[in-house]
C-alpha positions in Angstrom: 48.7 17.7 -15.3 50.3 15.5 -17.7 49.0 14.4 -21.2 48.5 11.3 -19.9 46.3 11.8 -16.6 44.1 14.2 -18.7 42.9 11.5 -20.9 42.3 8.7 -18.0 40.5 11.4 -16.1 38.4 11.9 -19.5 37.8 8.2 -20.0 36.8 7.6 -15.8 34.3 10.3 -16.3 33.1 8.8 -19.5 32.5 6.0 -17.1 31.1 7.2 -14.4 28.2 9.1 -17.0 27.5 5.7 -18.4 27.1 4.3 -15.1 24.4 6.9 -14.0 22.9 6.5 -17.2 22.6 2.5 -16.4 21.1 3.1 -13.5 18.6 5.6 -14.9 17.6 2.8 -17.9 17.9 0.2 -15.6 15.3 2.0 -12.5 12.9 2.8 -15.6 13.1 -1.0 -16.8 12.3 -2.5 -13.1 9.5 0.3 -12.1 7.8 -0.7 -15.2 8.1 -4.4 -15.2 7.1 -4.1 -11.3 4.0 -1.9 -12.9 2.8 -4.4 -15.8 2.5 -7.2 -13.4 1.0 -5.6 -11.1 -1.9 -4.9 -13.9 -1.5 -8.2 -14.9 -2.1 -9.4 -11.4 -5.1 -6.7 -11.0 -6.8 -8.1 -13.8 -6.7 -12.0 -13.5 -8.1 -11.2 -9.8 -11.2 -9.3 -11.3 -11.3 -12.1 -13.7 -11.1 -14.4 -10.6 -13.8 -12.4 -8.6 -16.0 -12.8 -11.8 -15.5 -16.6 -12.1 -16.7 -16.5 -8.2 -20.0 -14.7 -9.2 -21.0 -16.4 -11.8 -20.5 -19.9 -9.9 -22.2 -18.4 -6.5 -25.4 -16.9 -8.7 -25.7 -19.9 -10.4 -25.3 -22.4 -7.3 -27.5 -19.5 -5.3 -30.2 -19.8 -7.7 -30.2 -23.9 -7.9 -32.4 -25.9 -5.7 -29.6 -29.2 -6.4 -26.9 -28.5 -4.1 -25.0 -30.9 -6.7 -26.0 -28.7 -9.2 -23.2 -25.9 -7.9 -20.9 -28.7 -7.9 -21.3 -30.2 -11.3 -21.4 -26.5 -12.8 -17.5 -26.2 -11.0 -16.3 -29.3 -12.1 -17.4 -28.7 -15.9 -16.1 -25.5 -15.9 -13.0 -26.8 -14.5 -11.9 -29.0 -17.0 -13.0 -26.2 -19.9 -10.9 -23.4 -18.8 -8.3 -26.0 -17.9 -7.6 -27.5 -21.1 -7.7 -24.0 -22.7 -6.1 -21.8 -20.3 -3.7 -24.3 -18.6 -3.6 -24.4 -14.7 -5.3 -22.6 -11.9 -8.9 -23.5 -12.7 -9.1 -26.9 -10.7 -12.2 -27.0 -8.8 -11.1 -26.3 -5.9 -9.3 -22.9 -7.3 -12.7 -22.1 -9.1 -14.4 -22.7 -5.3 -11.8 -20.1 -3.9 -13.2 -17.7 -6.6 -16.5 -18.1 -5.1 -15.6 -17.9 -1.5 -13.0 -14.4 -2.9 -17.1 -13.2 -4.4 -18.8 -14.0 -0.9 -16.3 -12.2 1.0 -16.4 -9.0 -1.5 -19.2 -9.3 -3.3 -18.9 -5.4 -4.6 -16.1 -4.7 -6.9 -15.7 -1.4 -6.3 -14.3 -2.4 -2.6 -11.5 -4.9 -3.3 -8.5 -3.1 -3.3 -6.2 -3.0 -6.6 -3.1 -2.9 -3.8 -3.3 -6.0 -2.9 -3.0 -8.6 -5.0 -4.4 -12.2 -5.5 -1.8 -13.7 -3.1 -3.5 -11.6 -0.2 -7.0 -12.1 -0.7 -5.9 -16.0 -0.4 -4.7 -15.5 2.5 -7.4 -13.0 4.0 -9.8 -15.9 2.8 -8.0 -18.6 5.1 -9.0 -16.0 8.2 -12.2 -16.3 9.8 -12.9 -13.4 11.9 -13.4 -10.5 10.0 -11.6 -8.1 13.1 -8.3 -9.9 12.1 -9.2 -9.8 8.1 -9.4 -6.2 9.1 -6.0 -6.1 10.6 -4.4 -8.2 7.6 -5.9 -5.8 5.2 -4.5 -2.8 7.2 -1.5 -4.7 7.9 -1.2 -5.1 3.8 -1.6 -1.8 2.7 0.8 -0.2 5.3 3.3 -2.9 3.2 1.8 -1.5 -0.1 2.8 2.2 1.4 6.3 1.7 2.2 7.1 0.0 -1.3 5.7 2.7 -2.9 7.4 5.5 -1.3 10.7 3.3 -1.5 10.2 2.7 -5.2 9.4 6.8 -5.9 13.2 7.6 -5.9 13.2 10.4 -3.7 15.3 9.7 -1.4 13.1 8.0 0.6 14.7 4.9 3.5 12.8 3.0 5.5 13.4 3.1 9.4 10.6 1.3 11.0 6.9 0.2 11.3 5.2 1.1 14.1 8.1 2.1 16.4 7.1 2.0 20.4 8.6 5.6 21.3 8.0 6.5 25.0 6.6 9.8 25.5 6.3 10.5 29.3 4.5 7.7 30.8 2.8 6.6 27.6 4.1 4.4 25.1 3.0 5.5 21.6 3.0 3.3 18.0 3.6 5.7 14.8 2.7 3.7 11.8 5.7 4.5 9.7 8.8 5.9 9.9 11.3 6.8 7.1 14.1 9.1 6.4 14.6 11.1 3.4 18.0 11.8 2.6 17.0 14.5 -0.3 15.3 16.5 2.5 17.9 15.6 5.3 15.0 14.9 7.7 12.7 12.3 9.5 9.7 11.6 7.7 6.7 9.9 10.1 3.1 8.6 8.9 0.0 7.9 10.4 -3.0 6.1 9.4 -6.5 6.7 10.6 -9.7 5.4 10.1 -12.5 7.9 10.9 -13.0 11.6 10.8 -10.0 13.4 11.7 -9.9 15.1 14.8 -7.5 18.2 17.0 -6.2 15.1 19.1 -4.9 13.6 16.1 -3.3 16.9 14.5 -2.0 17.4 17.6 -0.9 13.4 18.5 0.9 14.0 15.0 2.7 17.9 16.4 4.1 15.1 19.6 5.7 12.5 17.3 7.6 16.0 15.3 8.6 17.1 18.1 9.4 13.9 20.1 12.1 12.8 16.9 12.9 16.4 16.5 14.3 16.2 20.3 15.9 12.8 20.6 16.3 11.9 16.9 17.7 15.5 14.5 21.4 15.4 14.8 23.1 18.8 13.2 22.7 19.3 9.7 19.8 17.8 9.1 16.1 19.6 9.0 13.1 19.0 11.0 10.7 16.1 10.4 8.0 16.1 8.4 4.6 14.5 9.9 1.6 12.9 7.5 -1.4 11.9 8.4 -3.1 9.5 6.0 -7.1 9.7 7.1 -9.9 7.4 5.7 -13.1 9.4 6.8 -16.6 8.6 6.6 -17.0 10.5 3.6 -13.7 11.9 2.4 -9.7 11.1 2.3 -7.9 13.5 3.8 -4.3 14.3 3.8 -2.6 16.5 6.5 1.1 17.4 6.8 2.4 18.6 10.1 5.7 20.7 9.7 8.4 22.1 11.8 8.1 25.6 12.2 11.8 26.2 10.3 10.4 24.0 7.9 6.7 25.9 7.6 9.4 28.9 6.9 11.8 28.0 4.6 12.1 24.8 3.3 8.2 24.5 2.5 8.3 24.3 -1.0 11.5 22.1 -1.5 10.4 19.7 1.2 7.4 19.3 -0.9 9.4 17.7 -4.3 10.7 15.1 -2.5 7.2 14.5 -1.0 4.2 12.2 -2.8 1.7 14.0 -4.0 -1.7 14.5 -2.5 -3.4 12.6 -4.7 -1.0 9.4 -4.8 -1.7 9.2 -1.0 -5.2 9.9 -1.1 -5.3 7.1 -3.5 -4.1 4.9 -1.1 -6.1 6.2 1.7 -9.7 5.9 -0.8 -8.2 2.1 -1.1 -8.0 1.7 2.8 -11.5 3.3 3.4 -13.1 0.6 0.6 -11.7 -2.0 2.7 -12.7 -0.6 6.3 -16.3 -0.1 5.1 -16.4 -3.3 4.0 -15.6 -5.2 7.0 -18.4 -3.4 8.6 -20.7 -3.9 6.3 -19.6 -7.6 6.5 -19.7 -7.5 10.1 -23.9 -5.6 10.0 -24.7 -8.6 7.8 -23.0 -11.0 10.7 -25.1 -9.4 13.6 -27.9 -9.3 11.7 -28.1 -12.9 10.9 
């Protein structure tokens, strides 16, 4: 090799190491921008939930129903002229509705943010706030796996896969290119049972059939369960995979506590809806 090709083979792997190292700054940069607004956004909707309180309590414990209304509208015009917009009286009565429909803290869920609940607000029926809510932290799950940078892509939400004569819904399906394989979640609300273990052992298998394509491992199944009293996370592995790759499957996993996290999350928001829906009956 000539003088010559030695140093432009010098200067394109200069370039290729300060390309991985922009993309390494750069990842670090977005991840924590994407994580300070999301705190940002966490906070101003406890703020919001607050400001609902504090205006239902007071219009609760007023025998003037224009009493609620001139308590809004002077509030209002306070926060507005020092805080700017998003406190017009009909954003403060939002706040309260946000309180009436989740009047305990401790169930709104940090995962979604103040966009959602606006939305989940605008539904009436509290089977399809249900769904919504379900619907929003299934979207909450795939970012976050997508944004771990483990190799994770996403393939599809509830796929229909036909398994004899029944038709079957997985709630997630990604592939992780680190672990070569088919990664496939479920969520469930309620105590974990054999059927779904084993409804779980079907979907493995059933992509393991029609889906693995040589070189690449077995999939990995998760079941994310919200139970009565406990989160519970179960992993269902191939048997190659229960007997060699174990371990190194396992880095390119989530831990168990990030996904029991967001299974805690989904529970808060399950037993809320019932107790919503007790309250409704019992009317």
């Amino acid at each position: 090799m000539s003088k010559e090709n030695q140093i432009e083979k010098i200067e394109n792997n200069e370039l290729v190491d300060i390309e991985n190292i922009y993309q390494d700054i750069r990842n670090k940069i977005v991840n924590a921008r994407q994580k300070m607004l999301k705190h940002i956004d966490t906070t101003m909707t406890e703020v919001y939930w607050y400001v609902g309180k504090i205006t239902y309590e007071l219009s609760d414990n007023s025998t003037k129903a224009s009493y609620g209304k001139k308590v809004i509208e002077a509030l209002s015009s306070k926060l507005t002229i020092e805080f700017g917009g998003g406190f017009s009286p009909v954003s403060i009565r939002r706040m309260r509705k946000f309180y009436e429909s989740y009047p305990i803290w401790s169930t709104v869920s940090t995962e979604l943010s103040w966009a959602h609940y606006q939305e989940l607000m605008r539904i009436d029926r509290k089977e399809e706030r249900v769904f919504y809510e379900k619907e929003a932290i299934r979207s909450y799950l795939t970012e976050f796996l997508l944004e771990l940078g483990r190799g994770f892509s996403f393939v599809a939400s509830q796929q229909r896969i036909k398994i004899g004569s029944e038709y079957y819904y997985p709630d997630l399906i990604f592939y992780n290119r680190l672990a070569k394989c088919f990664v496939i979640i479920d969520l469930k609300i309620g105590k974990l049972t054999h059927q779904d273990i084993g409804q779980m052992q079907m979907y493995v298998n059933y992509y393991k059939k029609t889906q693995m394509i040589d070189g690449e491992n077995e999939p990995i199944g998760i079941l994310l369960c919200a139970d009565k009293d406990d989160a519970v996370v179960e992993m269902t592995l191939g048997d190659s995979v229960k007997n060699v790759y174990a371990s190194k499957y396992l880095t390119y996993l989530p831990t168990k506590e990030e996904l029991i996290k967001i299974i805690k999350d989904e529970k808060e928001l399950y037993e809320l809806a019932n107790e919503t829906k007790v309250g409704d009956n019992n009317e």
